[in-house]
Structures are given as C-alpha cells and as structure tokens.
C-alpha positions as CSV (number, residue, x, y, z in Angstrom):
1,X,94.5,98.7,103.0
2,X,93.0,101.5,106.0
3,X,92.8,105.0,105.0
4,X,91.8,107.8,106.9
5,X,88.9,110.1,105.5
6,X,88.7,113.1,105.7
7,X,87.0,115.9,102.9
8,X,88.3,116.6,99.3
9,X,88.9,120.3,98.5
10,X,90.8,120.2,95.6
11,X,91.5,117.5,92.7
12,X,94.3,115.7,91.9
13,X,96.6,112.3,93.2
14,X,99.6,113.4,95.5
15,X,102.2,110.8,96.5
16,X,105.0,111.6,98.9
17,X,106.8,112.2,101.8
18,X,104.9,114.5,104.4
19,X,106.4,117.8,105.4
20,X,104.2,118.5,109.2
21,X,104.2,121.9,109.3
22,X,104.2,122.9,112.9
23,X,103.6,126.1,114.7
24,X,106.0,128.1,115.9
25,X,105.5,128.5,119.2
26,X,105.2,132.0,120.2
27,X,105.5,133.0,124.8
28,X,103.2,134.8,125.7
29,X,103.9,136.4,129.3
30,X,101.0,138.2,131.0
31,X,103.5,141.2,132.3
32,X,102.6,144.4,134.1
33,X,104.4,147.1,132.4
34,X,105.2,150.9,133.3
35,X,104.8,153.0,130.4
36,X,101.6,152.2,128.8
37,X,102.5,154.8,126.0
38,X,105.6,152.7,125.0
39,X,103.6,149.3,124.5
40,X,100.9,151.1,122.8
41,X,103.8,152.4,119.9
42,X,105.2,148.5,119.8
43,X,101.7,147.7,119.3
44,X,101.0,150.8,115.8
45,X,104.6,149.6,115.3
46,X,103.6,145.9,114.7
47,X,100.6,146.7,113.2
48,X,102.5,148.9,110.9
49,X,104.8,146.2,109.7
50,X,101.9,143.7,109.4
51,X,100.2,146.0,107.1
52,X,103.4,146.5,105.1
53,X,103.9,142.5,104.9
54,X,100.0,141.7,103.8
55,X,100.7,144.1,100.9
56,X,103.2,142.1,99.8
57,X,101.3,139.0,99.8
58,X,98.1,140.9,98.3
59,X,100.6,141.7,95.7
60,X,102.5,138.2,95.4
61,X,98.9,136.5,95.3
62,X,97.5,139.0,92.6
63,X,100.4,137.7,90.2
64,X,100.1,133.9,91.5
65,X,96.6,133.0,91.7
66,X,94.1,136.0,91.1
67,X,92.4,139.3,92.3
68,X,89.6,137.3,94.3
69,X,92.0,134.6,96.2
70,X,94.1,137.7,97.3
71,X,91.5,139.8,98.5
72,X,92.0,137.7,101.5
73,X,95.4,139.9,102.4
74,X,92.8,142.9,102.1
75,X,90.5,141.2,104.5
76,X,93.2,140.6,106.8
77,X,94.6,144.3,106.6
78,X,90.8,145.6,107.4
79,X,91.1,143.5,110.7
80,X,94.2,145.4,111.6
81,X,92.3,148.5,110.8
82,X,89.0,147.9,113.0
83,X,88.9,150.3,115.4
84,X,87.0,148.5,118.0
85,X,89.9,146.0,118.1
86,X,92.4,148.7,118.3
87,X,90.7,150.4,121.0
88,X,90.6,147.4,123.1
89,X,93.8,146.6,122.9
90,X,95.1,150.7,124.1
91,X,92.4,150.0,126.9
92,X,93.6,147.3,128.1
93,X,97.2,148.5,127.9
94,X,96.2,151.7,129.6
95,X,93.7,150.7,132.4
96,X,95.2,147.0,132.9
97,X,99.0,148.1,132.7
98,X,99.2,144.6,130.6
99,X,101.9,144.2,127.8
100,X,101.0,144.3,124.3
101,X,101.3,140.9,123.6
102,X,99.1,139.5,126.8
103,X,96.7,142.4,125.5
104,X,96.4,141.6,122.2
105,X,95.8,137.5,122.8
106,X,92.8,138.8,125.1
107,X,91.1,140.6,122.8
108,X,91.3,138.5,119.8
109,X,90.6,135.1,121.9
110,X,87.4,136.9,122.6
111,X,86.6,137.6,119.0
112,X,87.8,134.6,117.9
113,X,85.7,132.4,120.4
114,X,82.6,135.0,119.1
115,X,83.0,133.6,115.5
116,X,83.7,130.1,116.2
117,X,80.3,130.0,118.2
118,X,78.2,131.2,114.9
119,X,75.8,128.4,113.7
120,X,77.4,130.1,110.1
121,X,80.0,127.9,108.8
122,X,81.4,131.1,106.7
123,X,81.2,133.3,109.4
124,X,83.0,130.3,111.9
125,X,85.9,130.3,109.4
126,X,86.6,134.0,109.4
127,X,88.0,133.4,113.3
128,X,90.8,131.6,111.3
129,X,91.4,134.9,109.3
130,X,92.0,136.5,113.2
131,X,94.0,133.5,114.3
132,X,96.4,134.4,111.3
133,X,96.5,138.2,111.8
134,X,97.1,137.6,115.8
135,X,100.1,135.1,114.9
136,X,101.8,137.7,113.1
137,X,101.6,140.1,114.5
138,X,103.0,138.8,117.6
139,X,105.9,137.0,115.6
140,X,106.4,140.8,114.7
141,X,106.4,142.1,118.5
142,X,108.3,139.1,119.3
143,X,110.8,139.4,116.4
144,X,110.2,136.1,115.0
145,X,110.2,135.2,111.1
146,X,108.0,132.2,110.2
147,X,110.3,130.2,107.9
148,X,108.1,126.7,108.0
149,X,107.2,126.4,104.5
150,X,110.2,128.4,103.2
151,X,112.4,125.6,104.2
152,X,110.8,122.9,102.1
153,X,113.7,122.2,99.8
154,X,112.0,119.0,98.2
155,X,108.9,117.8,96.9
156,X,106.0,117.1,99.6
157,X,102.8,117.0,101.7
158,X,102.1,119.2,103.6
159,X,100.6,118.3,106.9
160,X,99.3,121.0,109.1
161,X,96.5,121.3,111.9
162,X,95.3,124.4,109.3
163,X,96.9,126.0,106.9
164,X,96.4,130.0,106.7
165,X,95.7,132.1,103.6
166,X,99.7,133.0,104.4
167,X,100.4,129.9,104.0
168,X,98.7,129.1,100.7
169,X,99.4,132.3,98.6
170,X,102.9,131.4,99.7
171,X,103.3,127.8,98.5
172,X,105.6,126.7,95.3
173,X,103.3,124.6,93.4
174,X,106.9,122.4,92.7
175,X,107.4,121.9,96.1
176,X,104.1,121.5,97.9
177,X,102.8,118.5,95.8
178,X,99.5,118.3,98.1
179,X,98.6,119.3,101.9
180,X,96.2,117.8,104.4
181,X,94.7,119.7,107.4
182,X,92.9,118.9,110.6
183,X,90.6,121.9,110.0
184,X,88.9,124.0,107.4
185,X,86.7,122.7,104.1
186,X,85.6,123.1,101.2
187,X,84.8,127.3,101.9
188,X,88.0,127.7,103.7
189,X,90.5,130.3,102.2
190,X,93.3,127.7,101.6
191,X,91.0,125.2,100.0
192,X,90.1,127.9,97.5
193,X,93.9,128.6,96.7
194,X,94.4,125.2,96.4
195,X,92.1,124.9,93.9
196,X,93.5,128.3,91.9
197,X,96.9,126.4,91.9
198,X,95.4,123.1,91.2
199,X,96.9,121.2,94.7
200,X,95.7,117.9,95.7
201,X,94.0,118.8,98.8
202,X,91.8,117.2,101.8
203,X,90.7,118.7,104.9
204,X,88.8,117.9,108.2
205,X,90.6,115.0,108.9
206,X,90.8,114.9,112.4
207,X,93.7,114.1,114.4
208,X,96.7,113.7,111.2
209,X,99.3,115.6,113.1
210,X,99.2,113.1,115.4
211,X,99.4,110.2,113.2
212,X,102.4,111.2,110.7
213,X,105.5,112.7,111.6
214,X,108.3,114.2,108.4
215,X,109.4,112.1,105.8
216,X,106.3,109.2,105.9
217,X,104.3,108.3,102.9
218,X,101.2,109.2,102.1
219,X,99.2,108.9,99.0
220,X,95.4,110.3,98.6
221,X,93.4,111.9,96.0
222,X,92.1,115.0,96.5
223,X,88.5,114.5,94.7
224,X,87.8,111.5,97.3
225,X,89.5,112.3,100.3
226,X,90.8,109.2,101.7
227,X,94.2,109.5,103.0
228,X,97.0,106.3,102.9
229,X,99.8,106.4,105.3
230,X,102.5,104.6,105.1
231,X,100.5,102.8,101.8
232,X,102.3,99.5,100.8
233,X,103.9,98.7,97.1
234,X,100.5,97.6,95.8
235,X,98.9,100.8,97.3
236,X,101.5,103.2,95.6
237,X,101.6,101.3,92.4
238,X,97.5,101.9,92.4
239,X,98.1,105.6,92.9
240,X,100.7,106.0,90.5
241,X,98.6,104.6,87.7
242,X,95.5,106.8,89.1
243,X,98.1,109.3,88.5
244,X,99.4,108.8,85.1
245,X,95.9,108.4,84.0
246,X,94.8,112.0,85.7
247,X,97.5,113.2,83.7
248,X,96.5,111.6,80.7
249,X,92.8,112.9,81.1
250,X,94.5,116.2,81.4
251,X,96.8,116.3,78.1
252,X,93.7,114.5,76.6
253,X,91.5,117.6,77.9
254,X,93.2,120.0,76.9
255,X,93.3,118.8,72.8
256,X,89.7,119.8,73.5
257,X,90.4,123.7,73.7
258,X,89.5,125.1,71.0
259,X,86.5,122.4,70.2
260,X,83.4,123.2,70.3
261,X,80.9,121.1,73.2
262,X,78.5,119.2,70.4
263,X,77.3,115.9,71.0
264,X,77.2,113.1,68.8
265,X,74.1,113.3,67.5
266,X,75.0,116.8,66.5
267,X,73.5,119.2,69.3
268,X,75.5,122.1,70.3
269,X,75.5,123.1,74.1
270,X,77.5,125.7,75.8
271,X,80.1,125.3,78.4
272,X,80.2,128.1,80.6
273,X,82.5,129.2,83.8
274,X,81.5,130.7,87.2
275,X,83.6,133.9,88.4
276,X,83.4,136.2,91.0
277,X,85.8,139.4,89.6
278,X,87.2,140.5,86.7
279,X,90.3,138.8,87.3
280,X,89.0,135.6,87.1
281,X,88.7,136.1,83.1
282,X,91.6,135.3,81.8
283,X,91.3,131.6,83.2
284,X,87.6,131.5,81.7
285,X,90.0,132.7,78.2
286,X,92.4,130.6,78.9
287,X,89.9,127.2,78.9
288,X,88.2,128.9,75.4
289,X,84.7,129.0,77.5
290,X,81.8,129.5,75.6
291,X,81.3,132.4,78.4
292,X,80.2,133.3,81.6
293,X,77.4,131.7,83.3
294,X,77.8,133.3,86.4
295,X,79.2,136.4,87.8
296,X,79.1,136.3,91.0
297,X,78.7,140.1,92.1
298,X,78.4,140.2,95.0
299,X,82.1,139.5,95.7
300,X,82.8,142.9,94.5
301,X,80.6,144.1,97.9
302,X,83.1,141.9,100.4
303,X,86.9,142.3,101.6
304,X,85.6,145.9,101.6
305,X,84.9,149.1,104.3
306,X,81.5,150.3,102.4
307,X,79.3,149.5,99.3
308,X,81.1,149.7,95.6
309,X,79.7,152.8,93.9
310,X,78.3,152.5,90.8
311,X,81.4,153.3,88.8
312,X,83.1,150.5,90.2
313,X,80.4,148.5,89.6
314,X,80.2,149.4,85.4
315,X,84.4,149.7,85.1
316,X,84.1,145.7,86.3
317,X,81.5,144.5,84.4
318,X,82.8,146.7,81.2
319,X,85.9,144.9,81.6
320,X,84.9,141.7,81.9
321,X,82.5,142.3,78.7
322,X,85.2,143.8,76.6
323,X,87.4,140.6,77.6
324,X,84.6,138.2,76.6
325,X,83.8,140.4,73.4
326,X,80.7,138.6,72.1
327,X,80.7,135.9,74.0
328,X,77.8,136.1,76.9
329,X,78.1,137.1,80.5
330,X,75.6,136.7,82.9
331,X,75.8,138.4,86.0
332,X,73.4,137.5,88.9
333,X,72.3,140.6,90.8
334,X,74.0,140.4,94.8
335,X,73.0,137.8,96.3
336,X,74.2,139.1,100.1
337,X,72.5,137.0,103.5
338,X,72.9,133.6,104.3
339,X,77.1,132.8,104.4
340,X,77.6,136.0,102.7
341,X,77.6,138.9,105.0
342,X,79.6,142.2,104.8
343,X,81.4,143.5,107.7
344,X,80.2,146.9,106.8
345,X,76.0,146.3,107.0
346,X,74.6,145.3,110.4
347,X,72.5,142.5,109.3
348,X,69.7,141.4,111.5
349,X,70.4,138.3,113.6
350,X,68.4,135.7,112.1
351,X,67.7,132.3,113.5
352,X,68.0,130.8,110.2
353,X,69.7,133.2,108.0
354,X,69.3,130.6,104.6
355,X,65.5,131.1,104.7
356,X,65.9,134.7,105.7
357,X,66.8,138.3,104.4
358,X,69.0,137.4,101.5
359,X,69.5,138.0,97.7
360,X,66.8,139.3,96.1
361,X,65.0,139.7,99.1
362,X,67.7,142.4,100.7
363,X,67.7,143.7,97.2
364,X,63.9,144.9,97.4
365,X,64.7,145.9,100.9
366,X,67.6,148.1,99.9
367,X,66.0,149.3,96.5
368,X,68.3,152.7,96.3
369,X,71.7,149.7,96.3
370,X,69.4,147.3,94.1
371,X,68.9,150.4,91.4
372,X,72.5,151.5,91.8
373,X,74.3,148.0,91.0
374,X,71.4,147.7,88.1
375,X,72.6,151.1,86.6
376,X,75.8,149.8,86.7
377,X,74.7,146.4,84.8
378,X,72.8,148.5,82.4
379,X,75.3,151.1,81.4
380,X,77.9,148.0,80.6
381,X,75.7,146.1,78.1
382,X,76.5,148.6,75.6
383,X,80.2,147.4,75.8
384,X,79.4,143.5,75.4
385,X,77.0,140.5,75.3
386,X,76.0,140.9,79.0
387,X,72.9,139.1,80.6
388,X,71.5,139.7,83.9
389,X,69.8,137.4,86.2
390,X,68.1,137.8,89.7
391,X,68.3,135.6,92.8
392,X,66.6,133.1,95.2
393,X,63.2,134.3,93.5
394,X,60.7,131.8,95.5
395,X,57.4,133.9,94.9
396,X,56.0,135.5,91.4
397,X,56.0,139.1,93.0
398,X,59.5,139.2,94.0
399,X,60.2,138.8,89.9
400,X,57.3,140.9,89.2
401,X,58.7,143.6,91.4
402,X,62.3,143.0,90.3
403,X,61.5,144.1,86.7
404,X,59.8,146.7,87.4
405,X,62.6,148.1,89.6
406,X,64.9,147.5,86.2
407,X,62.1,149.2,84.0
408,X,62.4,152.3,86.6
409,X,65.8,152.2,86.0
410,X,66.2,151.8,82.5
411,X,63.5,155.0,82.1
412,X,65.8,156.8,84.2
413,X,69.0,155.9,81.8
414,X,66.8,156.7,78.7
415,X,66.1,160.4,80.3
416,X,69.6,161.1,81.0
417,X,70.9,160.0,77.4
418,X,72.9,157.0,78.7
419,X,73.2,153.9,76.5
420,X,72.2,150.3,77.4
421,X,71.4,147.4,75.2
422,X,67.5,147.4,75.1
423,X,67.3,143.8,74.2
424,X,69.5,142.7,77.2
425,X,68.6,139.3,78.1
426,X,66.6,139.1,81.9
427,X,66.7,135.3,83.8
428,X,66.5,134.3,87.3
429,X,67.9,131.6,89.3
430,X,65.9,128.8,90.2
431,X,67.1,127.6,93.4
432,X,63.5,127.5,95.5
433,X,61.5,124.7,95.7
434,X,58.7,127.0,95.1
435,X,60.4,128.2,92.3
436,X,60.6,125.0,90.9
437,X,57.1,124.3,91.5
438,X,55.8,127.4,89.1
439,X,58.4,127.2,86.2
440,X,55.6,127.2,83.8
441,X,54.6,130.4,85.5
442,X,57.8,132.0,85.5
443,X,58.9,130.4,81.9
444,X,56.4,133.4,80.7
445,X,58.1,136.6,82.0
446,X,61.8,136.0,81.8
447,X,64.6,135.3,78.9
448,X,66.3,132.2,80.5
449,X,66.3,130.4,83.8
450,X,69.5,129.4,85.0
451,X,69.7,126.8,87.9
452,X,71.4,126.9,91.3
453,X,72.0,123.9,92.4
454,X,73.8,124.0,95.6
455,X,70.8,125.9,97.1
456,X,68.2,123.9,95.7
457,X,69.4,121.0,97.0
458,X,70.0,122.6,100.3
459,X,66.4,123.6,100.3
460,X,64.0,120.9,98.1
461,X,66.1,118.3,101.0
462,X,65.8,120.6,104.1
463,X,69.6,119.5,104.8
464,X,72.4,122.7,105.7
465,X,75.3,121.3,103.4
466,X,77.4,122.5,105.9
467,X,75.8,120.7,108.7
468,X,78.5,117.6,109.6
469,X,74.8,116.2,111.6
470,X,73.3,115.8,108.0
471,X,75.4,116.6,105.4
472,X,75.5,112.9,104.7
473,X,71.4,113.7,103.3
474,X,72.7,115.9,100.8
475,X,72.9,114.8,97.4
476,X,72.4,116.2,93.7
477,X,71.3,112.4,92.9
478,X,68.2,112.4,95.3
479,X,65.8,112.1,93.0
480,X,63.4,114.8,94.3
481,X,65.8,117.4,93.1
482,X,66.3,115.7,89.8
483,X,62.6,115.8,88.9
484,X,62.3,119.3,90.0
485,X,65.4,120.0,87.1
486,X,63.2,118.0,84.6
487,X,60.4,120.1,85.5
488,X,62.6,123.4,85.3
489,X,64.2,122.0,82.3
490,X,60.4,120.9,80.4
491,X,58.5,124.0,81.6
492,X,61.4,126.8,79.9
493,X,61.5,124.9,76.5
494,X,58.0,125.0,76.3
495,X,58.0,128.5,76.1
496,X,60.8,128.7,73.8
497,X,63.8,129.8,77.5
498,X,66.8,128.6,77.5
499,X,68.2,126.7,80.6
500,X,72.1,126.8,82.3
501,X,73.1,125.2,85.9
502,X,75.6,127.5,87.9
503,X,75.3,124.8,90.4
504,X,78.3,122.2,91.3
505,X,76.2,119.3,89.7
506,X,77.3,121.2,86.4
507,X,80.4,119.5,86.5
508,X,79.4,116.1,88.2
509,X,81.0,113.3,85.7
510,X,77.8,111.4,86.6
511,X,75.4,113.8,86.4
512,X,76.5,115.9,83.0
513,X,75.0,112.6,80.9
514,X,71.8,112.9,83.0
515,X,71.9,116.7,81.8
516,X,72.3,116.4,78.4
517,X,69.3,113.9,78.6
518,X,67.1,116.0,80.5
519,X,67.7,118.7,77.6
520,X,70.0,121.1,79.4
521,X,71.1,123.9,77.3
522,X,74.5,125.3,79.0
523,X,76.7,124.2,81.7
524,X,78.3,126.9,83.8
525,X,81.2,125.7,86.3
526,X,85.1,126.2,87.7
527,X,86.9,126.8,84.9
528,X,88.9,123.6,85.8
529,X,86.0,121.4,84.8
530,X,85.3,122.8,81.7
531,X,87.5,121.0,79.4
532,X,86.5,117.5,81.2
533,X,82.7,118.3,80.5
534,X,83.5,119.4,76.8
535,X,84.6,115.7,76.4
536,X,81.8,114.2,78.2
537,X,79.0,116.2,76.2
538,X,81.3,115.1,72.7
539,X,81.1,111.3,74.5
540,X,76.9,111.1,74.0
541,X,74.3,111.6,72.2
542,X,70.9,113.4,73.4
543,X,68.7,110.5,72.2
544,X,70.7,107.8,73.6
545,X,70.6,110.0,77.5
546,X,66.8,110.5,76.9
547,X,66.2,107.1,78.1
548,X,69.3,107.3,80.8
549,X,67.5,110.4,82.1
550,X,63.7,108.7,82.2
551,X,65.5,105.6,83.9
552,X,67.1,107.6,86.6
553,X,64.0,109.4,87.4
554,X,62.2,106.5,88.1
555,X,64.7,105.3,91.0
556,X,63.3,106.2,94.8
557,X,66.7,106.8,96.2
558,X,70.3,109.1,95.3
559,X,71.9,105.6,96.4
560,X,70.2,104.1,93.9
561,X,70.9,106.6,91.0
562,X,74.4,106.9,91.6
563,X,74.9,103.1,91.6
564,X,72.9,102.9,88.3
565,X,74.7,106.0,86.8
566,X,78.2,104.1,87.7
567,X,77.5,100.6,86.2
568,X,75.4,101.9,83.1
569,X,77.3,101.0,80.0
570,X,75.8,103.9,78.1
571,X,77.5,106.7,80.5
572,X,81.3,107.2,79.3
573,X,83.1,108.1,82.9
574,X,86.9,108.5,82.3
C-alpha cells in the first residue's frame, strides 16, 4: 500500500482517526486610528495578559514534561520583552496612526521573514517561536480563546500545518495518540515535547492538511516516518501487531531496570544518558542509568537575558551531583556557535558558522566566561562523582591551552581555600576529523575521550545534517566515520582511556553490536533508549562482535553496512 513520507521525531506506532487541527482565523484590518495612546495601552494590555498566560504554561510544562522543554514559555515571554520589538510597534502606532493589530503583524512579519531567511536551521525555527507569540497575542486583542485541541474529547491524530510549543505542553498524552505536521523536524520545539511525553510523531510531510480531513485513518510509526491514510484491514492488522510488539519490547525493557548492561561473555559496559538541566535527572533515575554521559551546559546559557553567574552554574551541577550521588557525571564545557546562539551575545556573522567560532574555540576567546563556568565545575566536584570534558577540540593546542586555563583556575581555588576534587577526571570530545586523526596524540594528555557523533559525521562526510540537498549523504554507517571510531576506540585503550559516545549512533539498534565489537566502553543517550540498549549489550558477546565489527569495516559503502548489519544472524535486533 502508498504511504506518504515524511520525517520521524518521535518513536512509537499510532493508529487512528485524525483530528486536523486548523487555525483559527484571526482579521486583521489595516485601520487608521485616532488616539495613538489608547492602542498603545491595548497593545501593554495584551502583552500583559500574554505574559500572565506563558507563566502558566511555563508552569503546567515544568510539572508535565521538564525544566528544559518549558524553557520555551520563557523564550517566548523574552520576545514579548524585547525592546526593539516593542518600540516598533509604539512607532508605528504613533507616526503611522495604524491600529495595534495591523502594527504588530508588520513588525513581526519582518522578523519572522529575517529568521526564516537564515542558512541556520535552529535559528529558521525560532520564527515559529514569533509566529506563536504574534497569534496570541492578537487572539488576546481580538478576544478570541484558542480551544482547538481542548475540544478533542477522543483518542486521535493530530494533524496540523505545525504545531506550536502551546500546543505541545498542552496536549493529554490519552487523547493525542500521535500528530503529524507539514513543518518543523527533528530540532523543532514540539518534536522535542513529543519525545518528553513519548508521542508518535512525524514531521515535514508536505502537503497532509490537504490530503486528510477529521475522522480518516491513519496509521505510521513514528521511528520511520511513513504515513498510511485511509490503510486497508491488512495494513491496520500489520500496525497493530507492530504495536503489540513495541509494547511488548517495552514491558520487556523495563524488567531490565535494575540490571546491570553486561554482556554475555561477562564484560560490564555502562549505559549512560544525555541531559541538558538539572531537571532532566530524575528521568536519567528513573531508567537506573549507570550516569550521565553528557551534560549539556550550555543549555543553562539559553532561554536567558545575560550569562549564568557562577553560582548558578555550581547550585546546577551540585544538584545534579547530589542526585547522581556516586554515579558519574560528565559535563562538557559550553559548547555555544554553530545552531546554538544566545540572543544576548552579538556573534559574528559567519559564512559557515559549523567550522567557525564555536565551543571550545569561543571558550578561549572569552577566557574570563571559560574560567567562570570552570570555577563553577570545580567547586561542585566536591559534592559528587563529576567529570569534565571540553569541546570540538580539532588541534593539540586548543587542549593544551584548555588545561592550562583549568590549572590557572584550580591554583586560584587552592589560594582562596575552596574545595574541588583534585583527581577530577579531564576528557574531550572527539568530534573533528582531525581529532580523530591524532587520538594516539591526545590518548596521552586526557582521562577519557568521549565521542560526538552527530558532528563527526557532519564533518569527516562534509554533509550539513540539516541540509534537505544532502542530508540523504549522511549516515553513521558510512564507513569512513566507522574506521575513524575504531581508531578513536584502539588509540585510548592503548594508553589505558576509557571511551563513551554522546552521539545518536549510541542508541542505533544496528550500530550498538558494532560498538560493543569495536570495544566501546560506555554508551551515553536519551534516557528513552537506555533500557533497549541494556538488552542489546546483555544480547552479545564481545568476541562473537569482534569479527561483526572487522566485517563491517571492510564494506566500501553505509548501504552496504546497514544491509549486512540487518541480515547478519549474529546481531539480535528486536
């Protein structure tokens, strides 16, 4: 049978009826008013009540899905705070004699079309962030309540051109048993709710709102993103087994908790999550983790008016420590630049902002911030097992200088009678080709080497994942960018490091056999992954994917690999 295909954002089978959300449409009259102070109290009136409204979703998605899904409410309350909006609006009211609402669509169509014209795909979905702030507050002006998703009284899709963080925070896991969209992917706000609730979800499938109207089936899976409409008997009777067997895999998962990730021939390895606050701990507790592989820290510099001071930095990291008790943490130094920028630091324009100013590099650009968030790191080692790693390190000097920054640093604590841990473990990311290319090198001077995958991908292939032009190149099976890992992997054991993946091949049910070949030490993912790759490590043995790995490595293309990895009666895929 056809299906549509658009991309998977968020696991899981859905079968249903759809529910197509559709936008309320709002008039907006281009009007010449009188009394320019009048419209210009509607419009701090409105802004007023928007304000008031996002504070109860921050609030609602804090106890729903987490502190860093509804830091998106705080994102949107800083846009109604940004002065050079504001201003423009009052001008245009004042000197144009235009109505708040024909004001206010002006100004943020002209902001809007600046973002969606960024080469960044990050920075191109934040004009959906000003899209959502614009439509309410002109359903506040115009006194209009968005009841769209309120009224879903019965299990469904969701079908939607987009779907706004609003719209996500909001939804009744019961109710919404999957959504597809027309826009957004995989670094979209709602696609990273979706995955916080665990809602089948696809998106960037063109054209859907067109093709489905309420109350027609649909059936997709969210991993794959191929969408069925109208799917016949045989069709649903295929995803409702898929179903019952994801379920099964789930209830069979979660027996795993409180086992430990040892494979059969008796080799322990360490499951890890990825987080990016403190309130992302209690789901890394919740799985029984065997820690944090990644702390993302530079998430507490966004959704923010000005740098975190160093206090904020050590009451986060304390707290995460204290909830991990012994159990590592490691948190990667900020790795701002590339898709990451902060509304607050005018950042160079850069013709290719991947290959320039970011992570480690900004950090030895801005050494007083650098020395600041490593105080920070420092001081809360004496309150848990904390590890610290640095980013996108392509040339010896940039780690050479890094440590000594940390040694300056770590003088400075011992004159002032602070504690730290001494012995604190120091690792980098290896995400650079070159990086790749001198692990032998860099195997000397640190404690462990952890690598990022998503970036070294993106650079050992030359391919902008986010690119729809050549996307298609990008693949963790290409073999180039496995023979770099083994390289990574060979060159750290030699010298007695260690070796994690932060990277989203961590949790690749292909791949994790490949891993455990190659001599991979820890795995560091989602926390919704790490029960599934518990039961794959416990499914092999690191003898019998020794000779998987040598196999695959000897293949010329990813095409290749991931054909072998599927029909190879060695590799236990669920």
């Amino acid at each position: 049978m056809d299906f549509l295909k658009g991309v998977g954002v968020s696991p899981g089978i859905a079968i249903g009826r759809v529910f197509l959300k559709e936008d309320i449409a709002i008039e907006i009259k281009n009007e010449t008013i009188q009394n320019p102070e009048e419209e210009i109290k509607r419009f701090k009136d409105a802004i007023e009540k928007s304000k008031q409204q996002l504070q109860e979703l921050y609030e609602y998605a804090l106890k729903k899905v987490g502190k860093h899904e509804a830091q998106v409410f705080a994102a949107h309350t800083m846009i109604l705070e940004d002065e050079e909006l504001i201003e423009k609006v009052n001008e245009k009211i004042r000197t144009e004699f235009k109505n708040v609402e024909w004001a206010l669509k002006e100004v943020t169509d002209e902001f809007i079309k600046l973002f969606e014209e960024m080469d960044n795909e990050y920075l191109k979905e934040r004009a959906l962030d000003i899209r959502d702030v614009t439509l309410r507050m002109l359903r506040n002006l115009s006194g209009i309540e968005d009841h769209s998703l309120v009224l879903l009284k019965e299990p469904a899709v969701v079908v939607a051109k987009d779907l706004t963080p609003s719209d996500t925070a909001q939804m009744d896991k019961d109710k919404v048993i999957g959504f597809i969209t027309e826009e957004g992917g995989k670094t979209s706000h709602s696609a990273i709710i979706a995955r916080s609730l665990e809602i089948p979800a696809v998106a960037g499938l063109s054209g859907i709102t067109s093709q489905v109207k309420h109350g027609d089936m649909v059936a997709f899976d969210g991993s794959e993103g191929k969408v069925y409409i109208h799917p016949d008997e045989k069709t649903i009777k295929h995803f409702k087994e898929k179903k019952e067997r994801y379920e099964q895999r789930i209830q069979l998962f979660e027996q795993l908790k409180n086992s430990e990730a040892i494979t059969k021939d008796n080799i322990r390895l360490e499951v890890a999550c990825n987080i990016g606050s403190p309130a992302d701990v209690d789901r890394v507790i919740e799985k029984n983790a065997d820690g944090i592989g990644l702390f993302r820290s530079e998430f507490l510099y966004m959704n923010r008016n000005d740098f975190p001071s160093e206090e904020e930095q050590f009451d986060a990291y304390k707290t995460v420590a204290q909830k991990m008790k012994e159990k590592p943490v490691v948190i990667r130094t900020f790795d701002i630049g590339g898709d990451k920028e902060l509304s607050y630091l005018d950042f160079p324009k850069e013709m290719n902002p991947f290959l320039g100013c970011r992570a480690i590099r900004f950090c030895l650009e801005r050494i007083d911030l650098f020395k600041t968030q490593l105080r920070a790191i420092l001081r809360a080692s004496a309150f848990g097992n904390i590890k610290m790693m640095f980013p996108m390190i392509s040339i010896f000097d940039e780690l050479v200088q890094a440590k000594q920054i940390l040694e300056e640093v770590k003088e400075s604590l011992r004159n002032e009678g602070i504690a730290f841990n001494e012995k604190m473990e120091v690792g980098m990311m290896m995400e650079t080709p070159s990086a790749a290319l001198l692990a032998d090198l860099f195997a000397k001077h640190v404690d462990f080497f952890s690598i990022g995958t998503n970036d070294l991908i993106q650079y050992t292939l030359a391919v902008d994942r986010l690119n729809p032009h050549v996307s298609h190149l990008y693949s963790p099976y290409n073999p180039s960018v496995l023979r770099s890992i083994k390289n990574i992997i060979d060159a750290a054991h030699k010298e007695n490091v260690w070796v994690g993946m932060c990277g989203e091949a961590a949790s690749d049910p292909k791949l994790v056999p490949v891993l455990i070949g190659m001599g991979l030490d820890e795995f560091s993912m989602n926390p919704a992954s790490v029960l599934e790759v518990k039961w794959m490590i416990r499914q092999h043995s690191r003898e019998e994917m020794k000779a998987v790995a040598e196999q695959v490595l000897k293949f010329a293309t990813a095409d290749e690999i991931e054909r072998f990895l599927e029909s190879n009666d060695n590799i236990h895929l669920f």
